[in-house]
C-alpha positions in Angstrom: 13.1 13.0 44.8 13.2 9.8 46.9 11.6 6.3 46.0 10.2 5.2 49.5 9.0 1.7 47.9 9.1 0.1 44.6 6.8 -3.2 43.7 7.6 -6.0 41.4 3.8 -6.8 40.5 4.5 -9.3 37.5 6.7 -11.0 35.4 5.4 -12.0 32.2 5.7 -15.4 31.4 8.7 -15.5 29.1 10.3 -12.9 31.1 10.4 -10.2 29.0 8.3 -7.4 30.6 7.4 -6.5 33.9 4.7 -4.7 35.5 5.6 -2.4 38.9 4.6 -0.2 41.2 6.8 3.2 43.0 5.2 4.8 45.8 6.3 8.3 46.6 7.3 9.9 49.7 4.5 11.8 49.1 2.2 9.2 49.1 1.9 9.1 45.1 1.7 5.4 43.4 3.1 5.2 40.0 2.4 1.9 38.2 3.8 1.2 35.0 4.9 -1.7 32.4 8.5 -1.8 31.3 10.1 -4.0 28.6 13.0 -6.1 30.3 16.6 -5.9 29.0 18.3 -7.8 31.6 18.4 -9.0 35.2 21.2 -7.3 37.5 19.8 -9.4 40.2 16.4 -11.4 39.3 13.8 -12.3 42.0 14.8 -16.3 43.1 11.7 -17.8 41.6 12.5 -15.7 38.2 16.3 -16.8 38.8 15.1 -20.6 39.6 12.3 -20.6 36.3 15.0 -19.5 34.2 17.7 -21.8 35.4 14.6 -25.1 34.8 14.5 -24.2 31.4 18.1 -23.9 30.5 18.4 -27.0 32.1 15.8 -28.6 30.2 16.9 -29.0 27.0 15.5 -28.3 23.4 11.7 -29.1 23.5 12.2 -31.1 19.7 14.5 -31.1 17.2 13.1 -30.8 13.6 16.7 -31.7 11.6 19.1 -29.5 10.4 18.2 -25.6 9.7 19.5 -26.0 5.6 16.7 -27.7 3.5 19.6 -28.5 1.1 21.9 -30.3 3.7 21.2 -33.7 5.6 
C-alpha cells in the first residue's frame, strides 16, 4: 500500500507531539496524533524555533541544585 500524500498539521508547542494527516491512493484520509521521539529532518521553522531556544540561554538560575551546598 502506497502513501500518495502525508500532512504535517501541527507541532505542539514544545515539540513533542505532532498531529498529521496520510491520504491514500484510494482517496482515504487518515489523521492521527503521534508522540515525537526525534527529528530525522525537522521542518525549518521547527529546525529555526529549536535552534532560538538553545541559543537563548537558561531563563533563571535559582542557585545550586544541593540545598546543603553553596
Amino acid at each position: 500500500m502506497a502513501r500518495s500524500k502525508t500532512r504535517l498539521l501541527k507541532v505542539s508547542d514544545d515539540c513533542r507531539y505532532v498531529h498529521v494527516q496520510i491520504e491514500q491512493d484510494n482517496g482515504d484520509i487518515i489523521q492521527g496524533r503521534y508522540s515525537l521521539f526525534c527529528w530525522d529532518k525537522p521542518p525549518q521553522d521547527v529546525l529555526d524555533s529549536m535552534e532560538a531556544a538553545v541559543k537563548s540561554g537558561p531563563v533563571g538560575i535559582i542557585g545550586p541544585m544541593d540545598p546543603n551546598k553553596s
